[in-house]
DOLUMFI-894538 format. One record per residue (C-alpha): x, y, z; residue number from 1. Coordinates in Angstrom, 3 decimals, always signed. Layout:
<rs>
R        X        Y        Z num
R        X        Y        Z NUM
...
</rs>
This chain:
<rs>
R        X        Y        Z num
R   +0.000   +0.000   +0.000   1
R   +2.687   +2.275   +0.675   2
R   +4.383   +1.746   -2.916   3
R   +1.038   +2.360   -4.271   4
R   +0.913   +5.742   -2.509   5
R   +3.718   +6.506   -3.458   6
R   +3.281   +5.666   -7.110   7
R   -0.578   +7.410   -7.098   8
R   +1.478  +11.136   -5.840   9
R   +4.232  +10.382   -8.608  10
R   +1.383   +9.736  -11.337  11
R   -0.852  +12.757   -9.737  12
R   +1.978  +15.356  -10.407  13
R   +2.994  +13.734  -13.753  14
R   -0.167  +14.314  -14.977  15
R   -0.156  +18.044  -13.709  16
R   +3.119  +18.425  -15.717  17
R   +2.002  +16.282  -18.652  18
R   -1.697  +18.439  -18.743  19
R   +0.679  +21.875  -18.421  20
R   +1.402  +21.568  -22.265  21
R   -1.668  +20.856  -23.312  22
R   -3.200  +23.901  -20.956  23
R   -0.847  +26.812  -21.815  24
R   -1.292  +25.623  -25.241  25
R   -5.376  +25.313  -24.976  26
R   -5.655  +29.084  -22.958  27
R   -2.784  +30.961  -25.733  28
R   -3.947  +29.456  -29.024  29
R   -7.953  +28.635  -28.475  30
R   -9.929  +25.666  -29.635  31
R   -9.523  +26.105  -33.546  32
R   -8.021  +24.385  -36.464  33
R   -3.939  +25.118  -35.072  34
R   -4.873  +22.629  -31.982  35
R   -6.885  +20.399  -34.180  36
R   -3.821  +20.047  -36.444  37
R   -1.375  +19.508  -33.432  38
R   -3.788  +17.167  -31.599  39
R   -4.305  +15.196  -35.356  40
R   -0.520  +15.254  -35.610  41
R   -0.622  +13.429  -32.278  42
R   -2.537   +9.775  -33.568  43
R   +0.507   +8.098  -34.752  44
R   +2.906   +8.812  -31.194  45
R   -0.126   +8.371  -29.259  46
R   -0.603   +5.320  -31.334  47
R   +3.011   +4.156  -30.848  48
R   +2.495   +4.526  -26.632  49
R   -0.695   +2.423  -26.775  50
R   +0.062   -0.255  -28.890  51
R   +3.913   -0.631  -28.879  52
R   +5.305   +0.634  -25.690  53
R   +2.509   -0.723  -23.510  54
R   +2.636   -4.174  -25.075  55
R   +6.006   -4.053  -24.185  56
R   +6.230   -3.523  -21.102  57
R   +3.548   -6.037  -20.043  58
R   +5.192   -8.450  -21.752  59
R   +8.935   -7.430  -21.021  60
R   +8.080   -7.429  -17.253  61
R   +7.087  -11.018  -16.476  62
R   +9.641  -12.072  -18.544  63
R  +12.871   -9.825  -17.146  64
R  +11.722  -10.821  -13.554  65
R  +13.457  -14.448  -14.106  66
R  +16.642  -13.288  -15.752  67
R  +19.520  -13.421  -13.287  68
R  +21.517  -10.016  -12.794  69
R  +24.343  -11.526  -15.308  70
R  +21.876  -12.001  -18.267  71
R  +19.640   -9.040  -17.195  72
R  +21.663   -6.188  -19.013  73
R  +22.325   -8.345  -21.663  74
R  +18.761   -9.271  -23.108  75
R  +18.048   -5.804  -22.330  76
R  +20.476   -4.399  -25.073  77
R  +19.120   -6.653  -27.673  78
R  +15.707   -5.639  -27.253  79
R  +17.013   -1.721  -27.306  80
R  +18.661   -2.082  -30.180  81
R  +16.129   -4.409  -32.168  82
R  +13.241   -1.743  -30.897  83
R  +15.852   +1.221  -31.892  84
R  +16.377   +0.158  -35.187  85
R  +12.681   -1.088  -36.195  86
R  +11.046   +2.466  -35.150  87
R  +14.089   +4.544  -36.907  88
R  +13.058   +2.379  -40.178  89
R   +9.309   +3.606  -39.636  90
R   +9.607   +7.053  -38.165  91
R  +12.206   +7.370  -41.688  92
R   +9.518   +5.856  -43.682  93
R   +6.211   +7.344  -42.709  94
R   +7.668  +10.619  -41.997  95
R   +8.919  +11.033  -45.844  96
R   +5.489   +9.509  -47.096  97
R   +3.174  +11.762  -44.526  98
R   +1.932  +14.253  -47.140  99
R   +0.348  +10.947  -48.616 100
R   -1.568   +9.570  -45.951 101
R   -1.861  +11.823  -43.080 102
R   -5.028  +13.746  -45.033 103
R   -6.498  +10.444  -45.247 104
R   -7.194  +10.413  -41.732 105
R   -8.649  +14.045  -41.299 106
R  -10.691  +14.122  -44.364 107
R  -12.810  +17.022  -43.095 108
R  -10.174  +19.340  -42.518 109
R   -9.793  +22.311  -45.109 110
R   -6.654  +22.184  -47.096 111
R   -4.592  +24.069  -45.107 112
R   -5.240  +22.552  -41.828 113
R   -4.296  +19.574  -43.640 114
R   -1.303  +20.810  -44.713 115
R   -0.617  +22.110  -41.304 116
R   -1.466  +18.394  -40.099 117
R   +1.511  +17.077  -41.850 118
R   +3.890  +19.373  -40.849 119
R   +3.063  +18.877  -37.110 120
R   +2.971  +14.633  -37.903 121
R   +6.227  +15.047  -39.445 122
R   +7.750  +16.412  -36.568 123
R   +5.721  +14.101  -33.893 124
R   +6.785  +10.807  -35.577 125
R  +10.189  +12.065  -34.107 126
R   +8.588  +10.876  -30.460 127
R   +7.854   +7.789  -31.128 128
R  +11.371   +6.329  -31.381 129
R  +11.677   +7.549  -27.772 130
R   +8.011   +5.752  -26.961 131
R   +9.107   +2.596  -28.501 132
R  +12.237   +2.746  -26.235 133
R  +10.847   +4.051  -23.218 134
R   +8.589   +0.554  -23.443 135
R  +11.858   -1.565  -23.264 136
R  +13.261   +0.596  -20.111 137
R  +10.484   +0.752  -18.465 138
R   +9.888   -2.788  -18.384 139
R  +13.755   -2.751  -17.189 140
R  +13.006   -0.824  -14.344 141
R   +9.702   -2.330  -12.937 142
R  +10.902   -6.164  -13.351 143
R  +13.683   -5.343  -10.668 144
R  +10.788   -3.738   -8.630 145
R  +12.047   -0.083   -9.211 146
R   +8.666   +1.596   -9.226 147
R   +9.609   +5.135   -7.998 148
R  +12.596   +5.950  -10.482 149
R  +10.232   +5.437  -13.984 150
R   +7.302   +7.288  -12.449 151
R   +9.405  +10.436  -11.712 152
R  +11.132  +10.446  -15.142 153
R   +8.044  +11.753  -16.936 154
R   +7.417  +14.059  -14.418 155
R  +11.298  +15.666  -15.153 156
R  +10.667  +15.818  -18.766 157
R   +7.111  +17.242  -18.971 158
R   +8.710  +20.133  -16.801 159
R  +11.500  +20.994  -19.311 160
R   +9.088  +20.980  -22.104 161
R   +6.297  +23.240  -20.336 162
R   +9.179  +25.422  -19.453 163
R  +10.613  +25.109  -23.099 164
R   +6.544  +26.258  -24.377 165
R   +6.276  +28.998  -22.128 166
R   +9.330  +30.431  -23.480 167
R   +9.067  +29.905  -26.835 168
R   +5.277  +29.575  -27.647 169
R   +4.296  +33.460  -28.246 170
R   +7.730  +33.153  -31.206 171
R   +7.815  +30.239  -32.490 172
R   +3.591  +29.531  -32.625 173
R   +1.846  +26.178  -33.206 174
R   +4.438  +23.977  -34.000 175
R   +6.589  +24.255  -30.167 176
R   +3.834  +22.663  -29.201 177
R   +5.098  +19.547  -31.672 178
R   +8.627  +20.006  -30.318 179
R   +7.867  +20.091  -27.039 180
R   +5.672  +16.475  -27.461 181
R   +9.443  +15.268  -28.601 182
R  +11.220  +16.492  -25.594 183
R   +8.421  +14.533  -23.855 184
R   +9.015  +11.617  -25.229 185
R  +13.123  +11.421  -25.691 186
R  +13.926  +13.168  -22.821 187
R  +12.574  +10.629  -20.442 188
R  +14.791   +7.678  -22.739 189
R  +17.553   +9.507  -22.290 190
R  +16.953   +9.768  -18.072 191
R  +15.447   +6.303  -18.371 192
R  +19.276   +4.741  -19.817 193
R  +21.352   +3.957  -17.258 194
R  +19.202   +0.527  -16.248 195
R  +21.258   -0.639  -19.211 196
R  +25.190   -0.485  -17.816 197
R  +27.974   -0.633  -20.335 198
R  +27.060   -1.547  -23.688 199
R  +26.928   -5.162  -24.457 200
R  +26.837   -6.801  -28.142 201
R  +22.632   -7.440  -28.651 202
R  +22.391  -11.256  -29.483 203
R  +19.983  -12.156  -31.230 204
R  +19.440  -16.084  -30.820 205
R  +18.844  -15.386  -27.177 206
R  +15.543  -17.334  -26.504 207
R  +13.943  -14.272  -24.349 208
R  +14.164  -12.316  -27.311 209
R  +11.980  -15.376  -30.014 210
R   +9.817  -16.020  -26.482 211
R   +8.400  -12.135  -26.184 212
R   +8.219  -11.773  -30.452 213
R   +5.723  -14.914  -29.740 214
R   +3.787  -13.554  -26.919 215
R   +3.524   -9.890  -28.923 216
R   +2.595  -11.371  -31.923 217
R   -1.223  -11.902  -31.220 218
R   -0.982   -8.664  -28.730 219
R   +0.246   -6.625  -31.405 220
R   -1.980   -7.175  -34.522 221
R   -4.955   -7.228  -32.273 222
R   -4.014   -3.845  -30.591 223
R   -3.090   -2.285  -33.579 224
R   -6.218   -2.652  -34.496 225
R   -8.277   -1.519  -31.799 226
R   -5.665   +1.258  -30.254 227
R   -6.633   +2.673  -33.390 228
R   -9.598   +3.864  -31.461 229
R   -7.656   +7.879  -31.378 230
R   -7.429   +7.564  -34.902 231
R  -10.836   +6.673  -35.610 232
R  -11.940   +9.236  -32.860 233
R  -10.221  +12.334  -34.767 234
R  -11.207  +10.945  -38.057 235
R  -15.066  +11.224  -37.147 236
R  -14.482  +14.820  -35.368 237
R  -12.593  +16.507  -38.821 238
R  -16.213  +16.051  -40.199 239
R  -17.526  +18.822  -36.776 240
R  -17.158  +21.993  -36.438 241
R  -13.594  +23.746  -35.691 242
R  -12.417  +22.663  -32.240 243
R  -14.233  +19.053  -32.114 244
R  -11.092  +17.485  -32.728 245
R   -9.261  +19.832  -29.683 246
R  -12.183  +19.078  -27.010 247
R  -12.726  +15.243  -27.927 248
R   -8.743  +14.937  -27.383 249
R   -8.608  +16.991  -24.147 250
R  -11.638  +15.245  -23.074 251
R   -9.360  +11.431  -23.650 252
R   -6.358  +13.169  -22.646 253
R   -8.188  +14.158  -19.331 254
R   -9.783  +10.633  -18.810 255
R   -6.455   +8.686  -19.842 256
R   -4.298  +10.585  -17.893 257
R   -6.665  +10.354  -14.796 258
R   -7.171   +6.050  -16.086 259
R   -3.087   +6.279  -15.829 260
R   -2.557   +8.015  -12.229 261
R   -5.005   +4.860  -10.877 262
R   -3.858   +2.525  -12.604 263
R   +0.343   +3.280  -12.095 264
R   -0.625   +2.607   -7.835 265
R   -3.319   -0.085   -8.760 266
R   -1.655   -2.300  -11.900 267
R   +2.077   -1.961  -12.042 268
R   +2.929   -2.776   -8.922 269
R   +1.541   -6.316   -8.937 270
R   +2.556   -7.280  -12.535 271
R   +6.077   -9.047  -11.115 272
R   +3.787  -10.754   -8.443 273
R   +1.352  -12.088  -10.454 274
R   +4.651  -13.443  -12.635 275
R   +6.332  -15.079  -10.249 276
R   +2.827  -16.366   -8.436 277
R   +2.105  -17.844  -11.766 278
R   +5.466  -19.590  -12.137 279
R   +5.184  -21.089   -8.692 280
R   +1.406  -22.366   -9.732 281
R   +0.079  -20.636   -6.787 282
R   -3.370  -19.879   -8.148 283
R   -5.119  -19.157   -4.915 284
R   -2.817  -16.434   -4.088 285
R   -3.273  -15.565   -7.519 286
R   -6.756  -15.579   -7.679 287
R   -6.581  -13.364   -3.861 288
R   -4.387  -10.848   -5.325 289
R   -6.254  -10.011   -8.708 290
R   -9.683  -10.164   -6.790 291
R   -8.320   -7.520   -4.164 292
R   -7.321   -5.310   -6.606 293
R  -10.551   -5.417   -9.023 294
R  -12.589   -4.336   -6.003 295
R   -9.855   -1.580   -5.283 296
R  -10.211   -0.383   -8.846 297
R  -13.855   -0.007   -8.791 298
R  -14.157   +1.824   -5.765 299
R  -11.516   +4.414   -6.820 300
R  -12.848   +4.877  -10.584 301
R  -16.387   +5.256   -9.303 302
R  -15.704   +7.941   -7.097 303
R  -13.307   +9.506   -9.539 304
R  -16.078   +9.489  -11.943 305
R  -18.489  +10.974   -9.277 306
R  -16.568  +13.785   -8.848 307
R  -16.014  +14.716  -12.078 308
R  -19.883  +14.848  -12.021 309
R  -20.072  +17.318   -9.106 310
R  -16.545  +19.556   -9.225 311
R  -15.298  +18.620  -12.748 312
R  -17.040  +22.174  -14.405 313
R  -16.098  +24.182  -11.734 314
R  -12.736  +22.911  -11.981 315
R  -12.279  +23.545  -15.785 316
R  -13.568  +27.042  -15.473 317
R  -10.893  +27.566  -13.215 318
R   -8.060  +25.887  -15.188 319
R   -9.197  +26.572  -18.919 320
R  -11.196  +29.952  -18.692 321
R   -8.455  +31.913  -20.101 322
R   -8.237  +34.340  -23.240 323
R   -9.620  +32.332  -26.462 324
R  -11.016  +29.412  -24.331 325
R  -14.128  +30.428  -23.272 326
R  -16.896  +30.010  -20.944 327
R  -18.740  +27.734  -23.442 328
R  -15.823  +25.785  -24.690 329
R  -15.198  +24.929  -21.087 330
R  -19.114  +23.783  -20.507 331
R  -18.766  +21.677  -23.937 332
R  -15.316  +20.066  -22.695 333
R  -17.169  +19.365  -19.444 334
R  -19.722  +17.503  -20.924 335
R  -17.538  +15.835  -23.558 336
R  -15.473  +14.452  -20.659 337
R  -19.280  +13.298  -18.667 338
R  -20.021  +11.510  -21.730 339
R  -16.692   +9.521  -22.092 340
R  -16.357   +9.308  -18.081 341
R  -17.105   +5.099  -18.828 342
R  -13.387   +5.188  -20.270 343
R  -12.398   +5.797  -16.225 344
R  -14.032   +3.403  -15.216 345
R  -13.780   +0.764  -18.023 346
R  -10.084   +1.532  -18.680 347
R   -8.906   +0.958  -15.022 348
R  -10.867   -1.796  -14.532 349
R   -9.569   -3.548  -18.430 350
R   -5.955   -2.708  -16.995 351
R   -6.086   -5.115  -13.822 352
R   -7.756   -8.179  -15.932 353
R   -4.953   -7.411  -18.720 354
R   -2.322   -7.650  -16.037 355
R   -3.946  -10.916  -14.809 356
R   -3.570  -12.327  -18.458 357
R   -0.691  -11.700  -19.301 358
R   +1.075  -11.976  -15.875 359
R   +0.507  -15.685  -17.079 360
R   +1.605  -15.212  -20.716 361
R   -1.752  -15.632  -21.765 362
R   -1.613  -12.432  -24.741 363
R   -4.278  -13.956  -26.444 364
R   -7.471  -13.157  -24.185 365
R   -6.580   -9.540  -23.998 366
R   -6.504   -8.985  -26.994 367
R   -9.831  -11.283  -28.563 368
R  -11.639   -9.303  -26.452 369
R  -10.319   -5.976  -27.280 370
R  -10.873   -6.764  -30.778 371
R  -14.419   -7.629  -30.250 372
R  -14.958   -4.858  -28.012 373
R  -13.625   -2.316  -30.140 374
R  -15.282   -4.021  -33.374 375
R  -18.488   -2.948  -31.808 376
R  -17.724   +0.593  -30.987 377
R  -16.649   +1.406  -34.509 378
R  -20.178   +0.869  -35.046 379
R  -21.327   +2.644  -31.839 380
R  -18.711   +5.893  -32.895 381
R  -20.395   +6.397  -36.358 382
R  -23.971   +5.670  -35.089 383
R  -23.087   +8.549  -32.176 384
R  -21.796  +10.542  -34.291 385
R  -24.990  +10.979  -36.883 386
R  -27.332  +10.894  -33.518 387
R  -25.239  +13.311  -31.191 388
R  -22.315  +14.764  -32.891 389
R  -19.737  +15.482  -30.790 390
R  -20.993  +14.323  -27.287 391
R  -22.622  +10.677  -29.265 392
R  -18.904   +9.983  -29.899 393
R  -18.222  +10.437  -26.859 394
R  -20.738   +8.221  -25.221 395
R  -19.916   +5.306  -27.630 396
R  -16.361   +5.822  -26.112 397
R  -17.827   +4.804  -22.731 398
R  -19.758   +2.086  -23.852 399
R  -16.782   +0.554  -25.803 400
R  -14.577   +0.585  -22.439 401
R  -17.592   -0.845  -19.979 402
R  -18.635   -3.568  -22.719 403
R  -14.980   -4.530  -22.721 404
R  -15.325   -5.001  -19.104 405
R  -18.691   -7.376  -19.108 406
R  -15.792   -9.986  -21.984 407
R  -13.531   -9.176  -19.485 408
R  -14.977  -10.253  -16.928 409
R  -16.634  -13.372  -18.242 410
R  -13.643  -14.912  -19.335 411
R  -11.676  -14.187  -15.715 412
R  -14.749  -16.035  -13.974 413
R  -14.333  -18.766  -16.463 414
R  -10.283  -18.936  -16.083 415
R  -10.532  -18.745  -12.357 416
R  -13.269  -21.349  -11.935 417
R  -10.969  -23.870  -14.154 418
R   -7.700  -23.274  -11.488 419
R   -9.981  -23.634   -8.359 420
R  -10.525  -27.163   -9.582 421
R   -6.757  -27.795  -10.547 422
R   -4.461  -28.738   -8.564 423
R   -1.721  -25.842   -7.617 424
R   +1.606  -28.238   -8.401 425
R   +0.492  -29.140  -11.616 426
R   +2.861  -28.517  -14.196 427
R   +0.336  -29.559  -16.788 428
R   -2.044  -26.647  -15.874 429
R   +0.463  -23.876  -15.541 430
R   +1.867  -24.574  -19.134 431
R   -1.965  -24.627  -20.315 432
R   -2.452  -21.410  -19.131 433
R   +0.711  -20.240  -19.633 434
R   +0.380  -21.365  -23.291 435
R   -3.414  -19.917  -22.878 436
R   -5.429  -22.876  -23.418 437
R   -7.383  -22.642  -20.766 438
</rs>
């Protein structure tokens, strides 16, 4: 409990330094078609964190906790420099081919709000080599139970690029705001390094590498899919009026960062647990442990969600009233973030039964369901957004995270009920799950 205290402050002020860009950015340039284009330019990095560096580090974690010290620095070079190298190839590729395709995925956007789209991509795609990386170190830190360290990097690096905006903004205009989502992003690699020592040659027959390409596989074509959620989200908004894009993003950005403060004291602590639990075959622990913190979640989402409901417009007012933001944008982002409030809830909630997955290697689950879940809220998104407009997206948003929690948790009851009728020493069960036939 005291880790997760400690991990809930660290998460609470890194999302006060994180939000600080997006703020002084929001209050100085308005809700118009410059944010629209920066928050556009966003999809693929934001893209990159979801699908890449969070696979990663789920799946990096269980498996670093059972290297020994000597081969610990080791396996984590060759996954550096295999990640380094495959996300140089695509930032190099998409960035040259990005006055191609990015219009394709703001088709409502005037021509030069496009335009302006692809400038700000093009300098965006710059952060994701650090997201990709960031993955791999994170998962460094966290399988040798080093909790505190990672959460205070992003805190450090949000700082120097709020700092960096608030110097620069007024001169340099729109696309700081770009450079400054860079910063974010390589600035925390860079404080993020030393886990790795002295260099050491990558090698690339070592089994840990082939093992997590295996477990990623089905992680990684099913979340690309449905992490393409942001994308979809900001397609469906270039069709709104000016500023849709800029309050549906703040709106996510609010709810994900608030999903990511519970979730850092709630989730990551227990992932090496649940590993090494899961090696031993001791599923009643297990089944304790995930239980425990499923209640926790629900508690602290709900009330989280009940107070945006009773101090969340007062709140904005006071942040976001400022120069072009005004009293009815705030009201608007208010509701926006009402509507989508079942992300909260959902999303923390989806994080603990992901962690119970794949604590056991099972990648599979996770992601079957989040393709069926977010196969149905493609549907719900387009049907919102000819009903509602801007606040049906966001209610299909919500029902998309709290119908992935109903799969969810069908398939943990199932799972659970299977082990309670196992014996704990078999071997034969803990490959099956580990394996995820069961």
């Amino acid at each position: 409990m005291t880790l997760s205290l400690k991990l809930w402050a660290l998460a609470a002020v890194q999302l006060l330094a994180a939000f600080a860009i997006d703020w002084y950015a929001v209050i100085h340039l308005g809700a118009g078609v410059q944010l629209d284009a920066a928050f556009a330019g966003m999809t693929i990095p934001t893209l990159v964190l979801q699908v890449v560096s969070g696979s990663l580090t789920f799946v990096l974690v269980p498996l670093l906790s059972l290297e020994s010290p000597a081969q610990f620095q080791r396996i984590g070079w060759t996954f550096v420099v295999f990640v380094g190298a495959l996300f140089t190839a695509l930032v190099v590729v998409l960035g040259a081919a990005a006055a191609v395709w990015v219009p394709w995925i703001v088709p409502g956007f005037t021509p030069s709000a496009k335009a302006l789209t692809v400038r700000m991509t093009q300098i965006q795609l710059l952060a994701t080599l650090g997201t990709a990386l960031n993955g791999v170190l994170v998962a460094m830190w966290q399988s040798r139970h080093r909790f505190v360290w990672p959460a205070t990097v992003p805190i450090l690096a949000a700082t120097a690029a709020s700092i960096l905006l608030v110097l620069g903004l007024d001169r340099v205009g729109v696309e700081l705001v770009a450079w400054c989502q860079v910063l974010l992003a390589c600035g925390q690699t860079v404080l993020l390094a030393p886990i790795l020592g002295r260099f050491q040659s990558p090698e690339w027959r070592a089994p840990e590498l082939w093992e997590a390409l295996r477990r990623m596989r089905p992680l990684l074509l099913g979340t690309t899919y449905y992490k393409t959620e942001t994308l979809l989200t900001r397609f469906l908004a270039s069709f709104l009026p000016a500023g849709s894009v800029t309050l549906l993003a703040l709106a996510q950005r609010v709810l994900g960062a608030a999903t990511n403060v519970i979730t850092s004291g709630l989730s990551t602590p227990i992932v090496p647990q649940l590993a090494l639990l899961a090696e031993a075959g001791k599923w009643q622990q297990f089944r304790a442990l995930c239980r425990k913190h499923l209640g926790w979640m629900a508690w602290v989402t709900g009330a989280a969600s009940l107070a945006l409901l009773v101090f969340g417009e007062p709140l904005l007012r006071l942040v976001f009233e400022r120069r072009d933001f005004t009293l009815g944008d705030v009201h608007a982002l208010w509701l926006a973030i009402l509507a989508m409030s079942g992300l909260l809830v959902g999303g923390g909630l989806g994080q603990i039964y992901s962690t119970t997955f794949y604590a056991q290697g099972n990648t599979a689950t996770p992601t079957a369901i989040g393709v069926v879940g977010y196969t149905i809220g493609i549907g719900l998104r387009v049907l919102g957004l000819h009903v509602w407009g801007l606040y049906g997206i966001a209610i299909a948003v919500s029902a998309h995270y709290l119908l992935n929690v109903v799969l969810f948790e069908y398939r943990l009851r199932v799972r659970l009920g299977r082990l309670s009728d196992a014996r704990e020493d078999s071997p034969s069960i803990r490959e099956g799950l580990a394996g995820g036939s069961i």
